[in-house]
Structure formats: C-alpha cells, structure tokens
C-alpha positions as CSV (number, residue, x, y, z in Angstrom):
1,X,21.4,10.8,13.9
2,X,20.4,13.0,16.5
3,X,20.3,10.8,19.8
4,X,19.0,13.3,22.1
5,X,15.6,13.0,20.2
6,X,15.0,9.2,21.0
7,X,15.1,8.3,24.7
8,X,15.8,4.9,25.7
9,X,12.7,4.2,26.8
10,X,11.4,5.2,23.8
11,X,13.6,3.1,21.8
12,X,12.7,-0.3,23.8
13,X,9.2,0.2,23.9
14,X,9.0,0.4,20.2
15,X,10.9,-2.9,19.6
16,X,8.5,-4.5,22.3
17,X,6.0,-3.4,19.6
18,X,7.7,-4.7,16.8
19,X,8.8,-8.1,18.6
20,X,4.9,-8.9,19.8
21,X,4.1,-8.6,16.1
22,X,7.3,-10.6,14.6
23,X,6.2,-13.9,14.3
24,X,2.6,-14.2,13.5
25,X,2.7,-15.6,9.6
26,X,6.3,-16.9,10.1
27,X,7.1,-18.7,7.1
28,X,10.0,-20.7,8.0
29,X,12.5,-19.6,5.2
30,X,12.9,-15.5,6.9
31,X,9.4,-13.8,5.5
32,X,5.6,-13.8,6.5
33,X,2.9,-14.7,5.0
34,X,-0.4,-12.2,6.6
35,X,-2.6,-12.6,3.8
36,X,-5.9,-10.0,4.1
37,X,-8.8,-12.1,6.1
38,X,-7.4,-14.9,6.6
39,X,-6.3,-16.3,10.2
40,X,-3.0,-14.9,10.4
41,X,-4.1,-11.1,9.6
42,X,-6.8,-11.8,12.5
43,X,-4.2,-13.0,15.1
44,X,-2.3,-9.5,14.4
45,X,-5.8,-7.4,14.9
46,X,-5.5,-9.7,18.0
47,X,-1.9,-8.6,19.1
48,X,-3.1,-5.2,18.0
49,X,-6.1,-5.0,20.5
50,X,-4.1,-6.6,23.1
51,X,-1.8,-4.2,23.3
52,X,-4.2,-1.2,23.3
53,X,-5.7,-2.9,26.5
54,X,-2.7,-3.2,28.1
55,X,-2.2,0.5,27.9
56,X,-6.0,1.3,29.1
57,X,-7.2,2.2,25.4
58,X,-10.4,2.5,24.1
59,X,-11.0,-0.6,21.4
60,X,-13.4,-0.8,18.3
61,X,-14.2,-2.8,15.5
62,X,-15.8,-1.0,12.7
63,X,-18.2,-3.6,10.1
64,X,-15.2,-4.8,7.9
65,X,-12.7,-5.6,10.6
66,X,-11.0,-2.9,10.8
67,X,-9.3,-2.2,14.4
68,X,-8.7,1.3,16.5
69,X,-7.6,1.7,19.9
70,X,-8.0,5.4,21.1
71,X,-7.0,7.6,24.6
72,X,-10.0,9.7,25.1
73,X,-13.7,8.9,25.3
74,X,-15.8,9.7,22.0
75,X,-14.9,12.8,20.5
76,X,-16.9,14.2,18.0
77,X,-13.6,14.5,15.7
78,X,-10.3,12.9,16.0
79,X,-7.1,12.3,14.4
80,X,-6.6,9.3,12.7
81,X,-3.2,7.4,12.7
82,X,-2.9,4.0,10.8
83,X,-1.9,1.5,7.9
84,X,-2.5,-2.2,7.7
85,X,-1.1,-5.8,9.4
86,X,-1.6,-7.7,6.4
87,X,1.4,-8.8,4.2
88,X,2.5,-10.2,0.6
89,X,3.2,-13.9,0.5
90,X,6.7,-14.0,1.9
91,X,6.7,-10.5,2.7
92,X,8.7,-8.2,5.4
93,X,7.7,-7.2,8.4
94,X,7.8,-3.5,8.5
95,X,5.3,-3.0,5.2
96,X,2.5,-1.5,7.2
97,X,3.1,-2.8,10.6
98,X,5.7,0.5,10.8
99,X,2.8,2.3,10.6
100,X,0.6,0.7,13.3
101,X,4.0,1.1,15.7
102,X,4.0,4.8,14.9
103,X,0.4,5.0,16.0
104,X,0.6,3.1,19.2
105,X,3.8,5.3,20.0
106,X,2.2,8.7,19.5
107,X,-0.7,7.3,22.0
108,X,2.1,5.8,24.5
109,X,3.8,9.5,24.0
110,X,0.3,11.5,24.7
111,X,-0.7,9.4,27.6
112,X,1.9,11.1,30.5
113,X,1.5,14.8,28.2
114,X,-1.5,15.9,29.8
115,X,-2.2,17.2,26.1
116,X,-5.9,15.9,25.3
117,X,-5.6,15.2,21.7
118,X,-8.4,12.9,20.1
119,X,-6.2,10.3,18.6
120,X,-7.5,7.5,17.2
121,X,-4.7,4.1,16.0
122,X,-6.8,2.1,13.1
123,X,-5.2,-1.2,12.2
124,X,-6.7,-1.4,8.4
125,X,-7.7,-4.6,6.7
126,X,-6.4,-5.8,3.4
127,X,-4.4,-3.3,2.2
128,X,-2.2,-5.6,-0.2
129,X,-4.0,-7.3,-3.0
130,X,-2.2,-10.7,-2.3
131,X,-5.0,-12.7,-1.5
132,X,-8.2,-11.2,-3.6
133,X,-6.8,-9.4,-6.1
134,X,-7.9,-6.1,-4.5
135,X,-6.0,-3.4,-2.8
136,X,-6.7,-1.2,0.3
137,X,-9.8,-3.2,0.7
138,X,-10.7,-2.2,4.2
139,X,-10.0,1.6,4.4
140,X,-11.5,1.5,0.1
141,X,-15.0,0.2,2.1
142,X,-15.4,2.8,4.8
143,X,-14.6,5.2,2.8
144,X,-17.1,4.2,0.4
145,X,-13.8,4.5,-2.1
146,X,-14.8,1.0,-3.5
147,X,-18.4,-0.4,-3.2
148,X,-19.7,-4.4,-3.4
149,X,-19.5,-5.3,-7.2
150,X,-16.1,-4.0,-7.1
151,X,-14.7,-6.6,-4.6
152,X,-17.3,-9.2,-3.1
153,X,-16.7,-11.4,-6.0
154,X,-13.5,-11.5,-5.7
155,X,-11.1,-14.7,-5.2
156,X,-9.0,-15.6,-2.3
157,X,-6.6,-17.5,-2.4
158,X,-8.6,-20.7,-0.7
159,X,-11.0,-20.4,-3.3
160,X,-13.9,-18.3,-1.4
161,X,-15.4,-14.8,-2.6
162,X,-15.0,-12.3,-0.1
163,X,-18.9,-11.5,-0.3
164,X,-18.8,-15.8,1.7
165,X,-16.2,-14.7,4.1
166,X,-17.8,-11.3,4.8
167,X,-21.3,-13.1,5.4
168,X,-19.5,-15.9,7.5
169,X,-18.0,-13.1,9.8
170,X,-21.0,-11.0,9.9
171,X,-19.3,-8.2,8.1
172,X,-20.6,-6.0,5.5
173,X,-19.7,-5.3,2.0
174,X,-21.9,-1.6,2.3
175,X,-20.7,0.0,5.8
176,X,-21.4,3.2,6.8
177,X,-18.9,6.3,5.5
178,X,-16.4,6.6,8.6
179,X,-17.1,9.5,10.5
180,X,-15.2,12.3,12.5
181,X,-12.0,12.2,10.8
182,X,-10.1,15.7,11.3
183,X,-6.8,14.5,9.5
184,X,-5.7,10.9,8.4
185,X,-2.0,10.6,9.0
186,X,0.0,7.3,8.0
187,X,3.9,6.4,8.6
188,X,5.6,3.8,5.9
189,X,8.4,2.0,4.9
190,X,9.5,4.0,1.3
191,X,9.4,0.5,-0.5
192,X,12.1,2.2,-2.1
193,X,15.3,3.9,-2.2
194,X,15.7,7.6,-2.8
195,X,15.6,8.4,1.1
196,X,18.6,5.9,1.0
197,X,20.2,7.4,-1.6
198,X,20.5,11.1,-0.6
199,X,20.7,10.6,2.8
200,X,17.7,11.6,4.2
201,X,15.4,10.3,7.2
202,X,12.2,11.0,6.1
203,X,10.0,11.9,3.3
204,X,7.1,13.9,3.1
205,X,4.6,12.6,0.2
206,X,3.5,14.9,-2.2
207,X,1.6,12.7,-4.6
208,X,1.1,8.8,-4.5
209,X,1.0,7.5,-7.9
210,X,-2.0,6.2,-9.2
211,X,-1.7,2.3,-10.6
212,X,-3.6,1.2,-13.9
213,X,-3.2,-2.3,-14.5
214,X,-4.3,-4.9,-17.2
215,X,-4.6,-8.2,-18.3
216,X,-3.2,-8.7,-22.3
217,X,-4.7,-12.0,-23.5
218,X,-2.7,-12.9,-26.7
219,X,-4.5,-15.9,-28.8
220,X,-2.4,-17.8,-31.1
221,X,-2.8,-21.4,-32.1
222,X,-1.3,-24.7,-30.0
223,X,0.4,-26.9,-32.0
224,X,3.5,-29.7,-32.4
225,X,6.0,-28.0,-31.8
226,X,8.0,-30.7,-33.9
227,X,5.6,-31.0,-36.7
228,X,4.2,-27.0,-37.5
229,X,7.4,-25.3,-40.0
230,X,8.4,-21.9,-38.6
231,X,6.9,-19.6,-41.2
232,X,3.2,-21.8,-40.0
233,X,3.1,-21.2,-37.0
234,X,1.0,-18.5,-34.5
235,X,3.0,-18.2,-31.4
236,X,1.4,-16.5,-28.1
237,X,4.5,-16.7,-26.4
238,X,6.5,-15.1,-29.2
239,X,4.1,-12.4,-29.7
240,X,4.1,-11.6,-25.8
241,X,8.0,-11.6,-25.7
242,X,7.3,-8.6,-28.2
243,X,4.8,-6.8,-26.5
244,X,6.9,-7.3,-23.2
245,X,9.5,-5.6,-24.3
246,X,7.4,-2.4,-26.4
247,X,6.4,-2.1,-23.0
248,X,9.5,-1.6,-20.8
249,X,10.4,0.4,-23.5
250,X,7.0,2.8,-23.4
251,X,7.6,2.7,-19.6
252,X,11.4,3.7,-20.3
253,X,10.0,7.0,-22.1
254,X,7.7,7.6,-19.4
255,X,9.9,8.0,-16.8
256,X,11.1,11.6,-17.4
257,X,7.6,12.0,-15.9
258,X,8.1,9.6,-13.3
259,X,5.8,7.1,-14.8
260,X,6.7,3.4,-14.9
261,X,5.9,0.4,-16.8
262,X,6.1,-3.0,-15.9
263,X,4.8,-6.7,-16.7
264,X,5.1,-8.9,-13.5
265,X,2.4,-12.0,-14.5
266,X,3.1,-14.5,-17.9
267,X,0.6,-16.6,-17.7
268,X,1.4,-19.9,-20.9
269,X,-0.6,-22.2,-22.5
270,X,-0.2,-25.0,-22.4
271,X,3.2,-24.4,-21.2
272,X,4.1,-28.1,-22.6
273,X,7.8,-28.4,-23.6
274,X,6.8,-29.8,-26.8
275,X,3.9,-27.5,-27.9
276,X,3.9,-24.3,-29.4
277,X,2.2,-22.1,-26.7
278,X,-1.2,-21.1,-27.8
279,X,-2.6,-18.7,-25.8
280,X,-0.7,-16.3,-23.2
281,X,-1.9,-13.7,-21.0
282,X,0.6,-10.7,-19.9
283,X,-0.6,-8.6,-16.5
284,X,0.7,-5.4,-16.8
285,X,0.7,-2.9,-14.0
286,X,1.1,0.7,-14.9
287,X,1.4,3.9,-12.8
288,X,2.3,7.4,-12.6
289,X,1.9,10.6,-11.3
290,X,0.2,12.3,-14.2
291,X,-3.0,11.3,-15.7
292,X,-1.8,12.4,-19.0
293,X,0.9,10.3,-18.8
294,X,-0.9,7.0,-17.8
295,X,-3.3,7.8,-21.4
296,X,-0.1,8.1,-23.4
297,X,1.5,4.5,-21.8
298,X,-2.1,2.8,-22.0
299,X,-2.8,3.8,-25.6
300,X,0.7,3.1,-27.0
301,X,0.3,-0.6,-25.4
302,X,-2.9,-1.1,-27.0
303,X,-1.6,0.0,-30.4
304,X,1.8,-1.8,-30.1
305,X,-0.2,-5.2,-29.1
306,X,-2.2,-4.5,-32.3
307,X,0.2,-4.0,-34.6
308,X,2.5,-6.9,-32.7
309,X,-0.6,-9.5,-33.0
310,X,-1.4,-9.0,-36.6
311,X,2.0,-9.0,-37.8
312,X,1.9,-12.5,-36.5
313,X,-1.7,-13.3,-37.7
314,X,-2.9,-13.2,-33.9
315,X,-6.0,-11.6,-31.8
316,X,-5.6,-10.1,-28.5
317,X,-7.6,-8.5,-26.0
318,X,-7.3,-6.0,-23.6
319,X,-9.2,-6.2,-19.8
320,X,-8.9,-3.6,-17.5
321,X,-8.7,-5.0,-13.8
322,X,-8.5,-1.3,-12.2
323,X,-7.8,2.6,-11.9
324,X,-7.1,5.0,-9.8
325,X,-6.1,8.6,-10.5
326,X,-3.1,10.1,-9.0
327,X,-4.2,11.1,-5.7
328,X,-2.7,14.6,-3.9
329,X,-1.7,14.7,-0.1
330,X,-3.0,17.9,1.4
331,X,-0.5,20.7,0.8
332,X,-1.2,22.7,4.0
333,X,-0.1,19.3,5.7
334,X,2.7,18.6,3.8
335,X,4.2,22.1,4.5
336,X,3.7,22.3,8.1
337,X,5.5,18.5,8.5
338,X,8.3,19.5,6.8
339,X,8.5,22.5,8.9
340,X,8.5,19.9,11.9
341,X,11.3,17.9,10.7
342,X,13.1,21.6,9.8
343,X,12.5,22.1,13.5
344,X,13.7,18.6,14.7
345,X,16.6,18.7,12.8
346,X,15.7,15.8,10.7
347,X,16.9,15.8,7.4
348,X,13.8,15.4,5.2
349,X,12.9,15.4,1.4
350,X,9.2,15.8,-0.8
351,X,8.7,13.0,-3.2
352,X,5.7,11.0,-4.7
353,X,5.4,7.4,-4.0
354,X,5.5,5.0,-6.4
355,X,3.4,2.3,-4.5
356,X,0.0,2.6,-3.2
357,X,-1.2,3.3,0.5
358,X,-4.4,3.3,2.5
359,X,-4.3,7.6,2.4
360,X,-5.3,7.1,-0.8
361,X,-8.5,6.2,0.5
362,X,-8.8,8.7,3.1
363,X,-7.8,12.0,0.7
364,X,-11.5,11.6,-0.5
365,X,-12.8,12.2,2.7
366,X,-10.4,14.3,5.1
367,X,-6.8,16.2,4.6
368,X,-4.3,13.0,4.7
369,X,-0.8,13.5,5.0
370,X,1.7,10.3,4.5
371,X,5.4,10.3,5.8
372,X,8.3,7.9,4.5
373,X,10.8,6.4,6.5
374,X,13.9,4.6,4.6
375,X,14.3,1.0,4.0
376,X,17.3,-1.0,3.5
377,X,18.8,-0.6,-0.6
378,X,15.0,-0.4,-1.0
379,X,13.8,-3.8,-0.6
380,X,10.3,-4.8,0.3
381,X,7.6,-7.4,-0.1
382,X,10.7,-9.5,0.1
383,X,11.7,-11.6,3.5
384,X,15.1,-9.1,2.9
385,X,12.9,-5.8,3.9
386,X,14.5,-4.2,6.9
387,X,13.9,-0.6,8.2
388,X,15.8,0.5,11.9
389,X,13.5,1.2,14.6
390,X,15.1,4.7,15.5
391,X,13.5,5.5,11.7
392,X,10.1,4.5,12.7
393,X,10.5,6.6,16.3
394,X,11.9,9.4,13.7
395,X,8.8,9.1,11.8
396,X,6.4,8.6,14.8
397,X,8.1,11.7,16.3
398,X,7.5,13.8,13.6
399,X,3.8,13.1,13.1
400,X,3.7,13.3,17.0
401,X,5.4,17.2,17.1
402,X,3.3,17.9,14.2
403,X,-0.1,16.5,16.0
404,X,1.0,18.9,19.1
405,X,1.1,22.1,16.6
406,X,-1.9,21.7,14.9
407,X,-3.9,20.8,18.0
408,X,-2.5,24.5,19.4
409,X,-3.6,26.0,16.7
410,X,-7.1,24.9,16.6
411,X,-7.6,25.6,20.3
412,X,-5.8,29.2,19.6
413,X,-6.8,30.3,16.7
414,X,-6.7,33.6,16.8
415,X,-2.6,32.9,17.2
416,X,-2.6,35.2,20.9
C-alpha cells in the first residue's frame, strides 16, 4: 500500500460516509435488507441528500427517484459519478454504496481544488432485481434503456406493481432521456475475486457481461408416491435434476470463453413428501462476454431439456425473462485510467465483470468507464461482504486523478 496517497483526513471522512449509511436496513443477524422502492432504499436517498447539504451541494431528484448532489451551478455538461443504495435481501453493505462514497469523496476532494469540474454524484434507484424482478431499474428508465411494458407490471415483493407505486409517488414510468452527460464513471466492489487473487488494487472493466436468463417449466404428472411403480411414473423433479446438471456442464464448456452457467431457483410441485412432484420450474441465469457464446449455451439447454423431457414422456417450456448483449466500456477511457493507476503506483489489472452494473445503462448514451475495487475471498450479496475503505479511497482517487486529466485536456486541447 502506498500510504502517502491517502491522508488521514481522507481516510476518516470516508468512514464517516460509510458509518451514516451502515445501519439503515439492519437485519439483525449481520446483513441489510434495502430492497428497490421501498422505505429503507428511501431513508438512504435521505442520508444521501443529507450529506450533500451538509457540504453546500446542489440536490435534485430526477422523475424516478433517482438522487444527485452536484458543486457547480447548471452546466450545460457534466461528469457523472454514481451506482445505487439499494441491496439484496441480507446483502452487504459495500454493493453499490462504495460507489456513492467514491462520488461524494471526489466532490469533498474538488471543493478546496479551485479546479471547476462539473461533477455531478447520482444515487441510482433499483439497481438489484430483489424486489421486482428487474435490474438497474432506475438508470434502465432515464436512459430510456428499458421502457413501461418492460417493468411497470412487475411484482414487489409486498404484492404492488411498480406502475401503483410509481403513481402513488408521482413518478413516471416514461421520463425524459437524461441529458448533459460528458462521461458516466462508476466505482464497485468486484463481487469477486481475481483482484484478490493476483494481488491487485484495482480493476479497470473492459466488458461487463451480458446476463440471459430463463424460466424451464418441466410438466410431469403428480401422483402417490406409494402407489405409482417406478417404470409409471413422470417425475418433474427427476427430469430437472437432469437438465440441472446438462447445464452446469454446458456452462463448464463455456468457460474457456468466460461464459457461465448456473440454475439458482427450483421451484416443486407440490413439494409434498409423499407425492411424486408434478410439475417444476428451473430459473436459469446465463451470461457471457460473447454473444456467440450465449446462442451456443441457450440452444444446447433447449435441446438438452428436449431430449431430457421426452425420454421421460414429459413437456417443457421455455420463457425468456430477459437479455442484454455484452455491453463495451469506452476504450479511450479504459486506457487513460489505467494510465492513472500506472502513474499512482497502483497496481491494476483489465478484466470483464461477471455481474451487472448501472454503466450498462449509460454506455448507450455517453462513454462510461467502471473501476473495481477488491472484496474479501470475493463474497457479496452475503452479510460476509467486506471491502477496506483505503480500497474505495484507491478507487475514488483514481477516478478523481483521472477526472483532473481529462478536464485539462478539454480546456487545452491543442496540448500547449
């Protein structure tokens, strides 16, 4: 570690961040729960816009709840610096609110610079799809990444769409494009461990994976499990144990492409002890870095559930809950922040990122560049995720010395 590049200051003001933030969503047994819309996301947007007044910043609320504290009057452009507040059910508390930190550090560093950089911090809404189903939610809407009949029907977790809890807070499901954005830059917990691994304090993203993800609905026949002779029977549950593992296996072959595989929901019926389970669905969440990849891993799971299901004298169906492409970072950015890290002496790698993040959203729109900071043996969503906060002032530092470059160069173009 290099101490000279943290200051002491700069180190205690971050964990007076961190601690205003710690126990909103407290869940008693070490997580937090922060699910997107819901009371507990709103009390950190709260904290969030609390904070920016305390330091003089200019606050906004855009027509989904989103929240951005700035430094400088309106600018016709800015540089945007965010991720989200919301969480998993028993989650960590560094997914996303690492980001927010890095934000409100790069304004808290700008404000005695006498450097006039528009910076704008955007606390994002929904980013996890714990409570409706549906990911990055509030930087998908204004960036017109995801529109109404994608996600006002969907279902929280108390039952209401979130086209009722939109029209209850006066929000709106069709908000304008955002406007003005030069460059969106996030900071995030790796919610992994290769930076752990090798050794190195940050990553540069060159590629965030893009998920596909399914439900398999394999239909059998329910019946006594005491009375129906083995070679009679149609079992879901057997068929999906099958089908399970075809697909770890297809992910297995994947992975020389750094694709991966996996089947997180199993949903039985009836799930009686004494019945032989008649219908099941599998959800299946795919993703990759290559499109070509993803076809090869989605057709081979269709045609192994076929051939599983009428072996076994069963139908299935296939439903497709989402998909994104693979989504780039912007090169130029990429180079020039691992030339800042060169130049801080950090020790830095490029990698893709195996788990989604709001600058997917924002690469439609603007050059977005996303930075990785290490977590603990890789653990997230999990009450056991830990990251130090010297890695989120590394990470806040080098977005911060990269901000200062590339605001030089736009003043001084010509280089002289």
């Amino acid at each position: 570690m290099n101490d000279m590049l943290h200051s002491i200051e700069d180190i205690s003001y971050a964990e007076y961040l961190f601690d205003k933030f710690y126990n909103v969503g407290d869940t008693g047994t070490g997580g937090v729960t922060r699910l997107g819309y819901t009371p507990a996301e709103d009390e950190m947007h709260g904290i969030f816009a609390a904070l920016g007044a305390e330091e003089g910043y200019v606050t906004e609320t855009d027509e989904v709840g989103n929240t951005y504290l700035s430094n400088l009057p309106a600018d016709d452009s800015y540089y945007l610096i965010g991720s989200h507040l919301d969480s998993v059910i028993e989650g960590g508390r560094y997914d996303g609110v690492a980001g927010v930190i890095a934000g409100l550090m790069i304004l808290h560093w700008l404000k005695p610079s006498g450097l006039h950089i528009p910076v704008k911090v955007v606390a994002l809404r929904c980013e996890e799809s714990s409570n409706f189903g549906r990911s990055t939610i509030g930087s998908g809407l204004i960036t017109n990444e995801i529109y109404k009949h994608d996600v006002g029907e969907a279902i929280g977790k108390d039952g209401r769409t979130l086209s009722e809890i939109f029209a209850e807070r006066g929000y709106s499901l069709q908000p304008k494009r955002i406007r003005g954005v030069r460059q969106y830059l996030e900071l995030h917990i790796e919610q992994g461990k290769v930076l752990e691994e090798y050794g190195d304090r940050i990553g540069i993203v060159t590629t965030v994976a893009g998920p596909r993800r399914f439900n398999l609905h394999i239909i059998g026949q329910a019946e006594h499990s005491g009375a129906t002779p083995m070679d009679m029977r149609k079992d879901a549950l057997c068929a999906a144990a099958e089908i399970i593992l075809e697909i770890e296996a297809i992910g297995k072959e994947e992975s020389i492409y750094s694709s991966v595989a996996t089947v997180g929901v199993v949903q039985n019926t009836p799930n009686a002890l004494n019945v032989i389970p008649g219908e099941v669905t599998l959800g299946v969440d795919m993703r990759g870095i290559k499109s070509d990849s993803l076809d090869r891993m989605e057709t081979r799971m269709k045609n192994a559930s076929k051939r599983i299901c009428q072996k076994r004298g069963l139908t299935f169906f296939k439903e497709q809950l989402s998909s994104i492409p693979p989504i780039d970072m912007n090169q130029d950015m990429q180079e020039k922040l691992c030339r800042v890290a060169k130049d801080l002496k950090i020790q830095f790698r490029q990698m893709s990122s195996g788990a989604g993040h709001d600058a997917m959203s924002f690469a439609a729109i603007c050059d977005a560049g996303l930075v990785f900071i290490p977590c603990d043996k890789g653990v997230s969503h999990s009450k056991h995720e830990f990251a130090t906060i010297e890695s989120i002032c590394d990470g806040s530092r080098v977005i911060y010395e990269y901000l200062k470059s590339e605001y030089a160069r736009q003043q001084n173009p010509s280089g002289k």
